[in-house]
N, C-alpha and C positions, 0 to 999 in steps of 0.2 A: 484960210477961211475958218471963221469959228464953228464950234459945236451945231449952235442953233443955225448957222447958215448951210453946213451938211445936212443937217435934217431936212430944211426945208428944199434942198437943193434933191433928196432922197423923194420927198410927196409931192414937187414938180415932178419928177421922173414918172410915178405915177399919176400926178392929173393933167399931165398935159401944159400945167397953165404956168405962168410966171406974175404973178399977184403980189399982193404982201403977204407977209406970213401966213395971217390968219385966214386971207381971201385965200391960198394955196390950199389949206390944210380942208378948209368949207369946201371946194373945189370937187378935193378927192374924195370929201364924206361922201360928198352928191351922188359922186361918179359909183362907188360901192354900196349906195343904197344904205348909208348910214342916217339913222332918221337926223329930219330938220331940227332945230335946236340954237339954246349958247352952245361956244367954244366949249366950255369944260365939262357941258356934258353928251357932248358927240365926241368930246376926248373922249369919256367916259366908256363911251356905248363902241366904238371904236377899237379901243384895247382891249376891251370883254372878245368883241366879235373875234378880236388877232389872236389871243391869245385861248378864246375857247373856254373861259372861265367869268366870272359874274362877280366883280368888285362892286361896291357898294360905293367907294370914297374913292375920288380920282390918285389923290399922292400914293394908294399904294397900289392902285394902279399903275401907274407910271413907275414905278420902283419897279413890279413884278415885268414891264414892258425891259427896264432898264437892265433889269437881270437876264429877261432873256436874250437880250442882247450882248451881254456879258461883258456890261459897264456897269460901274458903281452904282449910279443914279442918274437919272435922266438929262441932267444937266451935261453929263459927259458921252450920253449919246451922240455922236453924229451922222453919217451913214448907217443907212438901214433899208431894208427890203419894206418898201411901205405897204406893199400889196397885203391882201387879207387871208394868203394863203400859205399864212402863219406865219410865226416869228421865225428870225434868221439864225438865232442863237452862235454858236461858234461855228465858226466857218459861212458866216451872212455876208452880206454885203459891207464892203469895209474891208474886209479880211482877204488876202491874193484868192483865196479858191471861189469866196463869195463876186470878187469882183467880177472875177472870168464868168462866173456862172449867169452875172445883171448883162455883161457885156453881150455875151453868147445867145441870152436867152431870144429866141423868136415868139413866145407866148403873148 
């Protein structure tokens, strides 16, 4: 599976739905009370919210999303904790201790 198909297999996980990308990724804003909007900027308002910080420009948004996830750049994120209760960083989902923690979790 590529990059962008773990991701979005990651914000399924979180919204429930099975869409296209972008209907997946719209899905989950809804569900976390990410205001209505484009795509890039409820990306926007979405990685500020994850991440607890107020980017101005989405690319280094997603760079700062990518780092905390502790990939190069977004493009090489794939799995990820999509939920809002913050980034995964090392040891996220993806990672053996992150997986057990997505698998395990009852929340």
């Amino acid at each position: 599976m590529s990059q962008q198909g773990l991701r979005q297999a990651s914000v399924r996980a979180e919204s429930g739905t099975t869409l296209n990308y972008e209907g997946d990724w719209h899905a989950m804003w809804d569900g976390q009370g990410i205001a209505a909007g484009p795509f890039n900027q409820r990306m926007l308002l979405y990685i500020n919210e994850k991440l607890g910080v107020t980017y101005t420009e989405l690319n280094g948004a997603m760079a700062a999303l990518a780092a905390d996830e502790g990939v190069d750049n977004f493009s090489s994120l794939g799995s990820f904790d999509a939920s809002l209760g913050g980034g995964a960083g090392p040891g996220g989902v993806g990672s053996p201790v992150g997986l057990l923690m997505a698998i395990t979790s009852t929340a």
